[in-house]
MMTF fields as JSON, N, C-alpha, C and O atoms, coordinates in Angstrom:
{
  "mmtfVersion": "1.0.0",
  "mmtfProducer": "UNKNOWN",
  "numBonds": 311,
  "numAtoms": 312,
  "numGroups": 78,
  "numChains": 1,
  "numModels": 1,
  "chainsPerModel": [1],
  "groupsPerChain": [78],
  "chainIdList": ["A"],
  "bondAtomList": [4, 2, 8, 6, 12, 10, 16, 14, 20, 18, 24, 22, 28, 26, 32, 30, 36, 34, 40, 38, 44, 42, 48, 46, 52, 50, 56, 54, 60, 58, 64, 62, 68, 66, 72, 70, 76, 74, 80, 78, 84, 82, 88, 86, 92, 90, 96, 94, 100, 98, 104, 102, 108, 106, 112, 110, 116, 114, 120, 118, 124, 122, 128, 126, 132, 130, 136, 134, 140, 138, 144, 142, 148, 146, 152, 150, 156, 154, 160, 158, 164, 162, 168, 166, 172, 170, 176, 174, 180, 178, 184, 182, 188, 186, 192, 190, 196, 194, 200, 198, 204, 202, 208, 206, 212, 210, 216, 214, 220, 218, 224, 222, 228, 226, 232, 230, 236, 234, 240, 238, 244, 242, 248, 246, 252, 250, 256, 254, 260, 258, 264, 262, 268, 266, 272, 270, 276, 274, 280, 278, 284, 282, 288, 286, 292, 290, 296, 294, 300, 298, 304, 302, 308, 306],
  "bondOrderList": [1, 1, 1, 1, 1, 1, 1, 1, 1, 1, 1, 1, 1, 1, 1, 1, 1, 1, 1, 1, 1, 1, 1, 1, 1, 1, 1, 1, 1, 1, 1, 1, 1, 1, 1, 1, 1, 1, 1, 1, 1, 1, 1, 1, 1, 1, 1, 1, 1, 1, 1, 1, 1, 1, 1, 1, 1, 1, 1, 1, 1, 1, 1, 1, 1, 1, 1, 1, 1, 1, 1, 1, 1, 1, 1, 1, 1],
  "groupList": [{"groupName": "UNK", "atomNameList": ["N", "CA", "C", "O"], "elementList": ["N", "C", "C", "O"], "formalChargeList": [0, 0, 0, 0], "bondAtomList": [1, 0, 2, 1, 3, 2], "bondOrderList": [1, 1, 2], "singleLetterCode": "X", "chemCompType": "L-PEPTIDE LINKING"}],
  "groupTypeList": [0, 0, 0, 0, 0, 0, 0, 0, 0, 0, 0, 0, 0, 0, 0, 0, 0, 0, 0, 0, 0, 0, 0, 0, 0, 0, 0, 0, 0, 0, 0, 0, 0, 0, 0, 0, 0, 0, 0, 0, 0, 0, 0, 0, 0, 0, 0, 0, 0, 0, 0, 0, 0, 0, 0, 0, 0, 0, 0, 0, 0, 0, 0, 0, 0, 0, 0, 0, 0, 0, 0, 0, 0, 0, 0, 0, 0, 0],
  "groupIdList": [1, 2, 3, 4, 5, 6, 7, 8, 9, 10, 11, 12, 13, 14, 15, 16, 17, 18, 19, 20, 21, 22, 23, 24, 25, 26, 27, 28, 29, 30, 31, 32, 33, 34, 35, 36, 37, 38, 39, 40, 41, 42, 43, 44, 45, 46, 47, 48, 49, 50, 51, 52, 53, 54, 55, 56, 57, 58, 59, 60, 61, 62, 63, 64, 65, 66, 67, 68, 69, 70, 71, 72, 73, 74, 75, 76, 77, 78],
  "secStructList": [7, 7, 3, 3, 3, 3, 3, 3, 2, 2, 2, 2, 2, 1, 1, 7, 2, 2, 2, 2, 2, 2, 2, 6, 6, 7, 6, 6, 3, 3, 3, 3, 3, 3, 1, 7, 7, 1, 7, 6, 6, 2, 2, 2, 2, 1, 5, 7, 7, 3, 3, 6, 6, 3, 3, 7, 7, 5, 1, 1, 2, 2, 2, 2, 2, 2, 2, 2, 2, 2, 2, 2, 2, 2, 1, 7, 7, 7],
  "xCoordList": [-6.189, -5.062, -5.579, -6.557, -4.859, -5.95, -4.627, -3.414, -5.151, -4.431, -3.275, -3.668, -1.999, -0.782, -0.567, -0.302, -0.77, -0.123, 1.219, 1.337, 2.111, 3.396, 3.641, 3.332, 4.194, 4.69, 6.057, 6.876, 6.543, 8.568, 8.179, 7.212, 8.976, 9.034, 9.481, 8.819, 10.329, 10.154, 9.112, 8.679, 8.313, 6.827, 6.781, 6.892, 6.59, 5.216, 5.848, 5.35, 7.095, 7.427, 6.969, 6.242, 7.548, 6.987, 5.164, 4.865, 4.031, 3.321, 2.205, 1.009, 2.692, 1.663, 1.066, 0.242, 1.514, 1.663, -0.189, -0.645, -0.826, -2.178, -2.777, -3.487, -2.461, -3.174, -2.589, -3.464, -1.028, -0.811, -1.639, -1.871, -2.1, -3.018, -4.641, -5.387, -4.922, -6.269, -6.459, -7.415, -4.897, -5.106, -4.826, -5.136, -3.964, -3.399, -4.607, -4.533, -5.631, -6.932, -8.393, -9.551, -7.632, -8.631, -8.291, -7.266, -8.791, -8.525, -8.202, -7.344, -9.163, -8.922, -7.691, -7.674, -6.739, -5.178, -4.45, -4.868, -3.019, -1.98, -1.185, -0.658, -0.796, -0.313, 1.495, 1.845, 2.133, 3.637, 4.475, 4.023, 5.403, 6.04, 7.916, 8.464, 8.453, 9.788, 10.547, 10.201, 11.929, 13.102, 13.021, 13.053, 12.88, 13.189, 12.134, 11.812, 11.65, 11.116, 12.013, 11.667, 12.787, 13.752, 12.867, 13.161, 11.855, 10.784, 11.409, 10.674, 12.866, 13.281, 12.905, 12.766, 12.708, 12.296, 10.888, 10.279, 10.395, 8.777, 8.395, 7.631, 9.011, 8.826, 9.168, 8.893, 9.891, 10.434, 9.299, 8.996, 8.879, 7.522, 5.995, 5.235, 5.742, 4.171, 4.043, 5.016, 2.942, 2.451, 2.071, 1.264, 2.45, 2.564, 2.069, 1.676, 2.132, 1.615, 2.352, 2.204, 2.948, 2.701, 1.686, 1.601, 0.925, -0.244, -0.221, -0.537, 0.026, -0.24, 0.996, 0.718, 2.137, 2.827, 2.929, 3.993, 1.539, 1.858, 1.828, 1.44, 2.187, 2.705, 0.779, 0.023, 0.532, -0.878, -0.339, 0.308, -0.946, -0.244, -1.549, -2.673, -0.838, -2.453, -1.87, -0.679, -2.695, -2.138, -2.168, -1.29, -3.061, -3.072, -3.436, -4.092, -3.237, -3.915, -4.827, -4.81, -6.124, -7.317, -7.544, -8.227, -6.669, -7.042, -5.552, -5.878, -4.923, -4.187, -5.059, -5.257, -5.804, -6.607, -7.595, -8.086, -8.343, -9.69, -8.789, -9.082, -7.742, -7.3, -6.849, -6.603, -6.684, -5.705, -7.085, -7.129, -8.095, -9.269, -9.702, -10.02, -9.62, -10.455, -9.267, -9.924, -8.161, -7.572, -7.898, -8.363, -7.644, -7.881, -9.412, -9.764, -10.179, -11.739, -11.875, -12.822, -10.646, -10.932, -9.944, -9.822, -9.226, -8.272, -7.722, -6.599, -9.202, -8.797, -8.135, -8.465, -7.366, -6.544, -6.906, -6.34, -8.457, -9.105, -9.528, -10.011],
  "yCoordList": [7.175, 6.707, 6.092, 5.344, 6.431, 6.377, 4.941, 4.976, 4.165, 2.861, 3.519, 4.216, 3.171, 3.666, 2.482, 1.28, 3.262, 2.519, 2.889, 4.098, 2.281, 2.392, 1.852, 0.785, 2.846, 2.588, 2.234, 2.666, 1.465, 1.728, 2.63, 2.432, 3.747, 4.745, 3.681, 3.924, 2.868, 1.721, 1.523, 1.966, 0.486, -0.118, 0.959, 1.01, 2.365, 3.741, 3.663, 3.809, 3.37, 3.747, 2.737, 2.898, 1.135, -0.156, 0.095, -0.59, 0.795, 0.62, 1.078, 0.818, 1.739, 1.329, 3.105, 3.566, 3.629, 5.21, 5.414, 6.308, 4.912, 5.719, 4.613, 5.1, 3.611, 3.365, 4.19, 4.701, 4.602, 5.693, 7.069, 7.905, 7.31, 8.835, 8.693, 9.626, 7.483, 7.066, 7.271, 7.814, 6.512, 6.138, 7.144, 7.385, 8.263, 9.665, 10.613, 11.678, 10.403, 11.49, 10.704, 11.048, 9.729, 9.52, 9.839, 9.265, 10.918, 11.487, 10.404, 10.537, 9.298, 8.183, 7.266, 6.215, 7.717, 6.456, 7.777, 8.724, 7.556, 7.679, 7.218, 6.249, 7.711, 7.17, 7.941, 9.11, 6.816, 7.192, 6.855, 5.99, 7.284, 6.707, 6.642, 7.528, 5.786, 5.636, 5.02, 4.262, 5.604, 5.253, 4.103, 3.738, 3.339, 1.731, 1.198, 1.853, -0.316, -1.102, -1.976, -2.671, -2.202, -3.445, -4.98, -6.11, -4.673, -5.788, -5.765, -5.474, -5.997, -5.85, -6.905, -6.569, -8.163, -9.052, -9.175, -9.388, -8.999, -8.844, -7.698, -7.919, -6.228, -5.212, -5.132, -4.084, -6.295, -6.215, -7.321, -7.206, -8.122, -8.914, -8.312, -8.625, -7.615, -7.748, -6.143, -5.717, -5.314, -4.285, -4.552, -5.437, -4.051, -4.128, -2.938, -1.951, -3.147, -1.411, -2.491, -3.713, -1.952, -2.146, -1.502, -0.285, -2.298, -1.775, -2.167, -3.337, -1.567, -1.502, -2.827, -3.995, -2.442, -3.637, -4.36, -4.576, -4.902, -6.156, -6.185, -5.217, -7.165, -6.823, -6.834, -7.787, -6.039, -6.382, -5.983, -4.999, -7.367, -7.423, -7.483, -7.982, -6.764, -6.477, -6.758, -6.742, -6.955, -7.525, -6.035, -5.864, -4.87, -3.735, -2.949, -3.459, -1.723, -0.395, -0.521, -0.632, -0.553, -0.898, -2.165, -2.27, -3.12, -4.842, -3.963, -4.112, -3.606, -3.204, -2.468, -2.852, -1.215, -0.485, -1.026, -0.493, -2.174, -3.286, -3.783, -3.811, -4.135, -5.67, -4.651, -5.281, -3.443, -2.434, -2.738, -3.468, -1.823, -1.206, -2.657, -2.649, -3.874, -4.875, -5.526, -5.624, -5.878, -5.744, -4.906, -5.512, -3.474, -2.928, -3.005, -2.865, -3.156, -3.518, -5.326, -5.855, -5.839, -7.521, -7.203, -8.314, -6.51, -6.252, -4.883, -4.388, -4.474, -3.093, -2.668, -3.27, -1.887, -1.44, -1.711, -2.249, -0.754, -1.296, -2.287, -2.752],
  "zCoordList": [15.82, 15.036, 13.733, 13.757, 12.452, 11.427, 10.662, 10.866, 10.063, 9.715, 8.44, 7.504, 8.629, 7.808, 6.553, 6.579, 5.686, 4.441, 3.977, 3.779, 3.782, 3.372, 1.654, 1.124, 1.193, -0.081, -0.358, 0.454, -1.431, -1.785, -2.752, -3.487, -2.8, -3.903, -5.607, -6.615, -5.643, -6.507, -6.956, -8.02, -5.819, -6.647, -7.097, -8.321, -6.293, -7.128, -9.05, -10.166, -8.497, -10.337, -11.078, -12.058, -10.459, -11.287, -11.595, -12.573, -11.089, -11.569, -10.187, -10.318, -8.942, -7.359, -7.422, -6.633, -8.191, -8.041, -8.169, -7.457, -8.716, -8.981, -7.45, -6.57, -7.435, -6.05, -5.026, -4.328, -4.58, -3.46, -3.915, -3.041, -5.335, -5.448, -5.013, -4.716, -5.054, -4.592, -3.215, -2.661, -2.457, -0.83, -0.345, 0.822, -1.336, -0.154, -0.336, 0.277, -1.032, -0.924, 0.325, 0.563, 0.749, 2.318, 3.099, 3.465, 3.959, 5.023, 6.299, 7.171, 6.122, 7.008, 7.078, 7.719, 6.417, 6.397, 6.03, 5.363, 6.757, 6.23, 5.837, 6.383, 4.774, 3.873, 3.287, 3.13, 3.138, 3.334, 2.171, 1.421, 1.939, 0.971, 1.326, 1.982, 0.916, 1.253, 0.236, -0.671, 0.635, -0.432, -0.908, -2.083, 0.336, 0.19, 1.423, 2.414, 1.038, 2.226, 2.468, 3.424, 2.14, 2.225, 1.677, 2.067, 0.787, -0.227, -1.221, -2.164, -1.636, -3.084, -4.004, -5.18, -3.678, -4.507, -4.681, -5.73, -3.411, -3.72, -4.663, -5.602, -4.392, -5.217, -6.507, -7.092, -7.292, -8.338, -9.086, -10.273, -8.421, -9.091, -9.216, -10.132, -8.404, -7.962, -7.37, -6.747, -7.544, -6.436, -5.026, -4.742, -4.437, -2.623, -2.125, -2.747, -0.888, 0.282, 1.7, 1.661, 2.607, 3.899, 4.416, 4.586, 4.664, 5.624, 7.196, 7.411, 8.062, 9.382, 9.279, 9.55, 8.911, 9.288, 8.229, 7.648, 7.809, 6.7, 5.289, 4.636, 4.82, 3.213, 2.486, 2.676, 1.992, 1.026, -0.378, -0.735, -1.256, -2.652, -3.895, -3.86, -4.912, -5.732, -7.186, -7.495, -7.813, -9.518, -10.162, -11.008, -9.905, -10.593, -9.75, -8.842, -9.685, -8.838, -8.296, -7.07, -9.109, -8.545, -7.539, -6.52, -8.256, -6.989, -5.9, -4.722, -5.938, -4.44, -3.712, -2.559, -4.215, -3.307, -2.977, -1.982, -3.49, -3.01, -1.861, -0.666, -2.392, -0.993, 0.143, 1.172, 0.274, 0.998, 2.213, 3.203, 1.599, 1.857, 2.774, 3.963, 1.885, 2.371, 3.614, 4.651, 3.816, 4.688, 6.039, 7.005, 6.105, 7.329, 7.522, 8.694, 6.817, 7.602, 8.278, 8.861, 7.931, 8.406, 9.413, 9.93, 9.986, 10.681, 11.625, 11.725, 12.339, 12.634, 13.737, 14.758, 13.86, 14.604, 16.724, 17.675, 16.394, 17.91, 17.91, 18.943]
}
């Protein structure tokens, strides 16, 4: 079972879109995207991912895919 990242199709537009093109070329996560997370206020401030459940929040593309990455290795599934 490979660790799920979740996107709001929102953030991807506010600015999350090149970190979901980074995370959907690892074979190791899947990676999702949806209409809505029901994060509207969080998504309207800041870049996000649900990861395995929880909210991980990044100032730019690159710091979301560090904290994504660095998240599921402090937190793994087994």
């Amino acid at each position: 079972m490979n660790p799920m990242v979740e996107f709001c199709i929102s953030n991807l537009a506010n600015g999350s879109q090149e970190a979901f093109e980074i995370l959907e070329q690892d074979p190791n996560l899947d990676v999702l995207e949806y209409g809505c997370l029901s994060y509207c206020s969080l998504c309207s401030e800041t870049l996000f991912a649900i990861v395995n459940g929880d909210v991980v929040e990044g100032e730019s593309s690159a710091d979301l895919v560090a904290k994504i990455y660095a998240y599921i290795e402090e937190n793994p599934l087994f």
